[in-house]
C-alpha positions as CSV (number, residue, x, y, z in Angstrom):
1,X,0.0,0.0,0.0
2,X,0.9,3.8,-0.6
3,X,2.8,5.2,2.3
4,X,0.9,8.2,1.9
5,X,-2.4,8.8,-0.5
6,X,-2.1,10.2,-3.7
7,X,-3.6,13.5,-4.7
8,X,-7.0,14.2,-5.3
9,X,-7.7,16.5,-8.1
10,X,-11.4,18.1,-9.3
11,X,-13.2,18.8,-12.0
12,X,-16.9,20.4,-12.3
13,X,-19.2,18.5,-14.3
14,X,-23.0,19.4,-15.0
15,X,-22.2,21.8,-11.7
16,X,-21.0,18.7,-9.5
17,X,-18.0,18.7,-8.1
18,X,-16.0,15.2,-8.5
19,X,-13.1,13.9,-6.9
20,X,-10.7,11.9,-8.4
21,X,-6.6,10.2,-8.6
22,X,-4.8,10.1,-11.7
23,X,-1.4,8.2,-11.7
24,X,1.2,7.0,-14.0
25,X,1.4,6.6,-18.2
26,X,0.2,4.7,-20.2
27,X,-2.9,2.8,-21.3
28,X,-5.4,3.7,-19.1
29,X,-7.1,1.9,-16.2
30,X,-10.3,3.1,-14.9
31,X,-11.1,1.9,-11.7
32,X,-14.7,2.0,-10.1
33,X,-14.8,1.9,-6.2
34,X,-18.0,0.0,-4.9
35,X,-21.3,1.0,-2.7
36,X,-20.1,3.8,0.0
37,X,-16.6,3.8,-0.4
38,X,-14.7,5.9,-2.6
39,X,-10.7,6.2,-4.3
40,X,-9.2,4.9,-1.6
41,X,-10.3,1.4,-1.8
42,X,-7.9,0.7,-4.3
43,X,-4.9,2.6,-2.9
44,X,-2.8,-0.5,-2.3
45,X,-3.1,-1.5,-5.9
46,X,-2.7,2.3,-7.7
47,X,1.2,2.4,-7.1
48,X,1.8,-0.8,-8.5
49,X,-0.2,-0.2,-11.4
50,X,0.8,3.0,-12.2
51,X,4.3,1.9,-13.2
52,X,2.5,0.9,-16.3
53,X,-0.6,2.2,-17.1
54,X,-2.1,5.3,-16.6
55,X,-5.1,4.9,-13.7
56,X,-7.8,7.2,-12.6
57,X,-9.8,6.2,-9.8
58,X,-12.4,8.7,-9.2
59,X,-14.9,9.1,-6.3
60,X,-18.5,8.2,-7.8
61,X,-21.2,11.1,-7.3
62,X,-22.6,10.9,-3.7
63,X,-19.2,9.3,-2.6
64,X,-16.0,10.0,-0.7
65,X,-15.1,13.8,-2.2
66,X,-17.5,14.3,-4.7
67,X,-20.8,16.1,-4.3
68,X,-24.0,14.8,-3.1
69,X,-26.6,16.1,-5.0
70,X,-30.1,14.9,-4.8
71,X,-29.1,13.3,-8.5
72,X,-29.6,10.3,-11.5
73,X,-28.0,7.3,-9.0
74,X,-28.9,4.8,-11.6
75,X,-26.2,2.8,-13.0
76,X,-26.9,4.3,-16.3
77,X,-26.5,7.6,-15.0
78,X,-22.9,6.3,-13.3
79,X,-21.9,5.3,-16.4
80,X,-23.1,8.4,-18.1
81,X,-20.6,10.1,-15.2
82,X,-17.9,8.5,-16.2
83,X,-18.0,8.8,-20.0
84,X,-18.0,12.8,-19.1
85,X,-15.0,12.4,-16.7
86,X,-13.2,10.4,-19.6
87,X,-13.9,12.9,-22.3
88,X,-12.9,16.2,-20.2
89,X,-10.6,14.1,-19.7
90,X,-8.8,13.7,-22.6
91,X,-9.2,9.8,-22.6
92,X,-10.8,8.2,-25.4
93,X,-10.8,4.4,-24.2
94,X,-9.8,2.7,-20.8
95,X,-9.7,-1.2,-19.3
96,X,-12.3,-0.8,-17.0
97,X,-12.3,-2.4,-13.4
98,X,-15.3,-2.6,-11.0
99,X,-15.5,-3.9,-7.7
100,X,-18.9,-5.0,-6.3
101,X,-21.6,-1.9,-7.4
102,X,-18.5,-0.5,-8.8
103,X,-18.6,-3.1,-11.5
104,X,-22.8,-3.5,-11.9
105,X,-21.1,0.4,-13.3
106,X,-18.6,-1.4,-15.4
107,X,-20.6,-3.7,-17.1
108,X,-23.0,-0.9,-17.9
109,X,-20.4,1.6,-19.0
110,X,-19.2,-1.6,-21.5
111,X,-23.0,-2.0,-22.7
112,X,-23.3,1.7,-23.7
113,X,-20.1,3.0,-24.7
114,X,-18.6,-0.3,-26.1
115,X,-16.5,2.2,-28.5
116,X,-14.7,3.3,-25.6
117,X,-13.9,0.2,-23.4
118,X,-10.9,-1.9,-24.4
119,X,-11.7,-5.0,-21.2
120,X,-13.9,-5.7,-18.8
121,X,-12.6,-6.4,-15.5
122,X,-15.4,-7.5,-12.7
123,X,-14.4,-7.8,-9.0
124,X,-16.8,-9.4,-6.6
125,X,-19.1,-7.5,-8.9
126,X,-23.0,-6.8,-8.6
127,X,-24.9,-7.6,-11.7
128,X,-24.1,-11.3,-11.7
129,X,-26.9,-13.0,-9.5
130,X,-29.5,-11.9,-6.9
131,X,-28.4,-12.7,-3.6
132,X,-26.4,-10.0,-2.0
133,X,-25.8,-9.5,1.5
134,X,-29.0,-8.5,4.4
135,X,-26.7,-5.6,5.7
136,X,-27.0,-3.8,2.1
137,X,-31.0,-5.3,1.7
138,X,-31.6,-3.5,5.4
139,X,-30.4,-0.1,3.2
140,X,-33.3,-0.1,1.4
141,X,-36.0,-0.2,4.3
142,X,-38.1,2.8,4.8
143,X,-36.8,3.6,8.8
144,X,-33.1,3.6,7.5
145,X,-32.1,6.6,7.2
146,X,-33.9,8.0,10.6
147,X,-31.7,4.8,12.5
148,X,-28.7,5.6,11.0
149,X,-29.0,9.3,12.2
150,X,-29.0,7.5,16.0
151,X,-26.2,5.2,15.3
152,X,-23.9,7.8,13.4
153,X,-23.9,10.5,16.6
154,X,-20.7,10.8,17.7
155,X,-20.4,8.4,20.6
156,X,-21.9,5.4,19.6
157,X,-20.2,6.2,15.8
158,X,-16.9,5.8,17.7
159,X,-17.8,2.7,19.6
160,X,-19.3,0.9,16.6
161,X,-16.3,1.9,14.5
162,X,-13.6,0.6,17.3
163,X,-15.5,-2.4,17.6
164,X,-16.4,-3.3,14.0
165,X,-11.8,-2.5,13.2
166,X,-11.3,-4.9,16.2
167,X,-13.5,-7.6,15.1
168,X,-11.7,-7.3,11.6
169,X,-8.1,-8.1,13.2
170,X,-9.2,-11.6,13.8
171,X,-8.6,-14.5,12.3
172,X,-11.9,-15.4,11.2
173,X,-13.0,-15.3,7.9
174,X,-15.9,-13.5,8.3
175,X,-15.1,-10.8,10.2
176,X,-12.6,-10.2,7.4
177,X,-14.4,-7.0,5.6
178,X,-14.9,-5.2,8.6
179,X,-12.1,-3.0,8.5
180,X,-13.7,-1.4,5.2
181,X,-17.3,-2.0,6.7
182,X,-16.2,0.4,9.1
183,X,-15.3,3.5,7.1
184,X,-18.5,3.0,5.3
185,X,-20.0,2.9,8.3
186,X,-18.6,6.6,9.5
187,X,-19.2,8.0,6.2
188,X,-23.2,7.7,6.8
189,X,-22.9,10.5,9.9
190,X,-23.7,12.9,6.6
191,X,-27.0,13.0,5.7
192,X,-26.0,13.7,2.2
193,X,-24.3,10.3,1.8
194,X,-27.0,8.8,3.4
195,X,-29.4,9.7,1.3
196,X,-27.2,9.5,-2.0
197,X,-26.7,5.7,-1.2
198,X,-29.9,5.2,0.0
199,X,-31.0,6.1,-3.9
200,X,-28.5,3.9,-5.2
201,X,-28.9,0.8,-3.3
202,X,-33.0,1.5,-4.4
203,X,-32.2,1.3,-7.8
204,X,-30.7,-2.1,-7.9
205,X,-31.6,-3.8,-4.3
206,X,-34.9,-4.8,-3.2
207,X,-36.0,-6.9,0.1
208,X,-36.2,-10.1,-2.8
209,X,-32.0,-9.2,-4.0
210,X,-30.3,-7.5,-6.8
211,X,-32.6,-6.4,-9.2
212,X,-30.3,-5.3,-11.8
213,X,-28.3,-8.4,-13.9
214,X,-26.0,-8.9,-16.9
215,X,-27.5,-12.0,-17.8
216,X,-29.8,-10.6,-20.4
217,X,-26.8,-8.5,-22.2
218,X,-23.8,-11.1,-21.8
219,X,-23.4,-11.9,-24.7
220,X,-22.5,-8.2,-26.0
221,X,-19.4,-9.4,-24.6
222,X,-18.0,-11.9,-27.0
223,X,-15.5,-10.4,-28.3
224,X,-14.6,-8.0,-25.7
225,X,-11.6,-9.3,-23.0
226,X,-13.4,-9.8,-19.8
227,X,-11.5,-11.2,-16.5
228,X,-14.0,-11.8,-13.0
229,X,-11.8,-11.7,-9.7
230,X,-13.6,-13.0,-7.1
231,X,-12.5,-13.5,-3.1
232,X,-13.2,-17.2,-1.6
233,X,-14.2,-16.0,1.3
234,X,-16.7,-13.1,0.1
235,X,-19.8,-12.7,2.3
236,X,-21.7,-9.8,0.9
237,X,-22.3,-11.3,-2.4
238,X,-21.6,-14.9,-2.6
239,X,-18.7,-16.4,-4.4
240,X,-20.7,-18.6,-6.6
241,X,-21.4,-15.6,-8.8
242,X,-18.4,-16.3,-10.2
243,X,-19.3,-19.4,-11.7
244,X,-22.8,-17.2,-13.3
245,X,-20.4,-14.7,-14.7
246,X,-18.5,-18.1,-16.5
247,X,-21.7,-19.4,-17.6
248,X,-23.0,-15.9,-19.1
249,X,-19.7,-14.8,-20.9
250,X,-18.1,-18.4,-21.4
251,X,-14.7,-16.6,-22.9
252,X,-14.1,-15.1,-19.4
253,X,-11.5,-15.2,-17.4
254,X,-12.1,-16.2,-13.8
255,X,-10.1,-16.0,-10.9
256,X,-11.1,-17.1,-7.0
257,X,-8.7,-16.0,-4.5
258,X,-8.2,-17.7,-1.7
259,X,-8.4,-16.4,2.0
260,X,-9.7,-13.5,0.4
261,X,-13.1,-11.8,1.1
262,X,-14.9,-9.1,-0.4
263,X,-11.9,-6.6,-1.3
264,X,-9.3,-9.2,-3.0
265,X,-8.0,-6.2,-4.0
266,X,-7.1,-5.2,-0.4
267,X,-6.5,-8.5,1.0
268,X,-3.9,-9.3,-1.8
269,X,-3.0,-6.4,-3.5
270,X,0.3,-7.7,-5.0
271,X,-1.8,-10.7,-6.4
272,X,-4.9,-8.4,-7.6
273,X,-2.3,-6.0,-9.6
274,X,0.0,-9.4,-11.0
275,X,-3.9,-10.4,-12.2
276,X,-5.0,-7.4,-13.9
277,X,-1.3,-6.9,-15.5
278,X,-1.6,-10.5,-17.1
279,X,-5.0,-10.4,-18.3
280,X,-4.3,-6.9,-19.8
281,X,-0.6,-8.0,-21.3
282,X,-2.5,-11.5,-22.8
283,X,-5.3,-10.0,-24.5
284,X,-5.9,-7.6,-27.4
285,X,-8.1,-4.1,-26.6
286,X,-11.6,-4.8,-28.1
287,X,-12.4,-2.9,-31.2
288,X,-16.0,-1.8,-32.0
289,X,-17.7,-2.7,-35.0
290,X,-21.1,-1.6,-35.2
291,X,-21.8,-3.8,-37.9
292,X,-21.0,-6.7,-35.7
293,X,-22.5,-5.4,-32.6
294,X,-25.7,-5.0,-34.8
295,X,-25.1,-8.7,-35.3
296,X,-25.1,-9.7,-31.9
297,X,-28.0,-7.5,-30.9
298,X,-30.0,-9.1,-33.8
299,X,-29.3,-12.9,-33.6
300,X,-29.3,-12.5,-29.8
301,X,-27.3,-15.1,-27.1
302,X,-26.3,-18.6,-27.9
303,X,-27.5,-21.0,-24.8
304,X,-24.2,-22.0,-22.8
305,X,-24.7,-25.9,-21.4
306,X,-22.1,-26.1,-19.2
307,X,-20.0,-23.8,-16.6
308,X,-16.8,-23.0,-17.4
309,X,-13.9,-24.0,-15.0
310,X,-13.3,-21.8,-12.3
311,X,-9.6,-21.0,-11.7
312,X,-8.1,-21.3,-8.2
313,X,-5.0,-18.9,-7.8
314,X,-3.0,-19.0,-4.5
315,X,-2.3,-15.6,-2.9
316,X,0.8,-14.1,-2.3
């Protein structure tokens, strides 16, 4: 990880405010932080892959740095966001990595701008299955922002914070994640964020799961590169989606980490950036044909029988 975190630099889009890193040269890596966190998920993976590709991780609206504006939370809207970023930008076409809503986000930005996406990386990604965890279900319940008021006043914040960091130093499995659960926990004492996320989780969540799926559009994927990274141990949405994503987009690549929970990409960040190097270094950038994605959209998905294999990697 970063000794200390990189810079966070602005731009003003549609009058929002958004936050965002940009690192290194090179090809360019977009990387898409999941529900309530923001940039700094992925800081123990930027440095590495900054030596050789240029990487912009940007807070989402309603996140981390950016504004909160009572806004378009859909994923459509996100990946609306993000085509704007890219084009003030500069940048034309990026490898795009998504972890958990973060890649629900990726796969959508892939749908509608496939001119401008070159792979397709998912990380314990939404959009692959409908079971997700109750903790992000309870989000969606009419008292929560009114009970997250109580339990974000300073006191009891502090408390459940210390408590929920301790828990996560343990050795068991699934108290893992609740180091990050934590921060996500203290960025709900604003209201703002509360509600922003509130909105988001609606638009996908319901009491019944994730609403919102790939498995109607996975085959638009054929012939772009697309890698899943998926933690063994992953208890907000359940590792088995990895096998989904195999079945939908059989020319995937799929990796399960072991003693790895919902951040991979935390737990073994040496192992997440050796992944995404490979899979980028092996494969060629997509390149849109619209005659051929009229092709697709016309004769539609060919049934997959079987899963594909599901690689287990050892981290390190």
């Amino acid at each position: 990880m970063s000794d200390t975190p990189h810079e966070v630099q602005y731009l003003t889009l549609h009058g929002h405010r958004r936050a965002f890193v940009k690192a290194g040269q090179g090809p360019v890596v977009l990387l898409l932080h999941g529900l309530g966190c923001d940039h700094t998920t992925w800081e123990p993976v930027i440095d590495s892959l900054a030596k050789r590709y240029t990487v912009i991780a940007p807070d989402m609206l309603g996140h981390g740095l950016s504004d909160k504006p009572r806004a378009d939370y859909s994923v459509g809207g996100y990946a609306n966001g993000m085509r704007d970023l890219l084009t003030v930008l500069g940048i034309d076409k990026v490898t795009v990595v998504g972890h958990s809503f973060g890649g629900g986000v990726a796969m959508q930005f892939a749908y509608q701008f496939p001119e401008r996406t070159e792979r397709l990386i998912l990380v314990a990604s939404g959009g692959l299955g409908p079971e997700v965890s109750h903790g992000i279900r309870a989000i969606t319940t009419p008292g929560f922002h009114q009970v997250m008021g109580v339990l974000t006043l300073p006191g009891v914040r502090h408390l459940g914070m210390a408590g929920l960091r301790a828990l996560s130093t343990t050795s068991w499995k699934h108290t893992r994640d609740l180091d990050e659960v934590a921060e996500i926990y203290n960025s709900f004492k604003d209201p703002h964020a509360r509600h922003a996320i509130r909105h988001v989780v609606r638009a996908v969540v319901d009491w019944r799961g994730q609403i919102v799926t790939m498995a109607d559009r996975a085959y638009l994927t054929e012939e772009m590169p697309m890698c899943v990274v998926w933690g063994r141990d992953d208890k907000v949405i359940p590792v088995r989606h990895a096998s989904n994503a195999a079945a939908l987009a059989p020319n995937a690549r799929v990796e399960v980490i072991p003693n790895a929970g919902h951040f991979p990409h935390k737990d073994h960040p040496h192992r997440f950036a050796k992944i995404v190097n490979e899979f980028i270094r092996t494969t060629q950038p997509a390149t849109y044909s619209r005659a051929r994605f009229r092709n697709l959209l016309k004769h539609g998905p060919v049934p997959v029988p079987v899963l594909a294999p599901v690689t287990e990697i050892e981290a390190g």
